[in-house]
N, C-alpha and C positions, 0 to 999 in steps of 0.2 A: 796575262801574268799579273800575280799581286803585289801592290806599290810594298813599298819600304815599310810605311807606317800596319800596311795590314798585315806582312809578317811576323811584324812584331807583336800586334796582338796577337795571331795566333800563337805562337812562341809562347808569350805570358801568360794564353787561357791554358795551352798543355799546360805547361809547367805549374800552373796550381791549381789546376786536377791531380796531377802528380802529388803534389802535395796532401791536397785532401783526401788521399786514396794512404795516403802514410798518416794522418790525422786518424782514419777512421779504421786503420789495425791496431793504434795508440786506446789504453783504455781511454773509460771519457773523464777523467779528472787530470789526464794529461793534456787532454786538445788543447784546450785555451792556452798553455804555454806553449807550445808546438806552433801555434798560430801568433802566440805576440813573438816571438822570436823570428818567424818568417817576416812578418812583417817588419819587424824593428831591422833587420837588414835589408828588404826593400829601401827602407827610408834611407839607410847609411848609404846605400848604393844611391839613392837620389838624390844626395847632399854631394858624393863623389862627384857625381853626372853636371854640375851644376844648378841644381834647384834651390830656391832657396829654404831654409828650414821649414817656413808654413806650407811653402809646395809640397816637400819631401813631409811634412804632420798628414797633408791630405791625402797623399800617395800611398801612406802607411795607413790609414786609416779605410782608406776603398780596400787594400790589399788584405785587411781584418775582415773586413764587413765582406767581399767576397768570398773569402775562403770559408766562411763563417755557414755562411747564405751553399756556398757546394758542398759544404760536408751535411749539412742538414736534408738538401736533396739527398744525395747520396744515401743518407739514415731512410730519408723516405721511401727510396726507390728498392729498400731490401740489401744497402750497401754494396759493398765488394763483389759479394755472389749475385745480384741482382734483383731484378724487380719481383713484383710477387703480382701479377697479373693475371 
């Protein structure tokens, strides 16, 4: 069975896949706000949780640079429809 903590990252990598998969039907002059928006709620949700603000800048900032980093595979791999192999 998976501890607490590793559900939770699963949970968090679905969920912005999810994201990135709504990122990459978005033209691409909208992603980049599509993605600070996601993240700028991550961070608010991590100031709720108790983090303190530089925690919650870092939180927000992985949560940029990941989603960033999976919509750009995703581009790679032939997007939505898939690879091109």
């Amino acid at each position: 069975m998976n501890s607490d903590s590793e559900q939770r990252a699963e949970r968090l990598l679905e969920q912005l896949h999810q994201w990135a998969m709504e990122a990459i039907d978005l033209p691409r002059e909208q992603r980049d706000a599509f993605v600070v928006q996601v993240a700028a709620k991550y961070y608010d949700d991590a100031v709720r949780n108790g983090l303190t603000t530089m925690q919650a800048e870092d939180w927000r900032k992985n949560v940029d640079e990941w989603l960033h980093s999976l919509i750009e595979t995703i581009e790679v791999s032939g997007g939505a429809a898939g690879g091109h192999a």
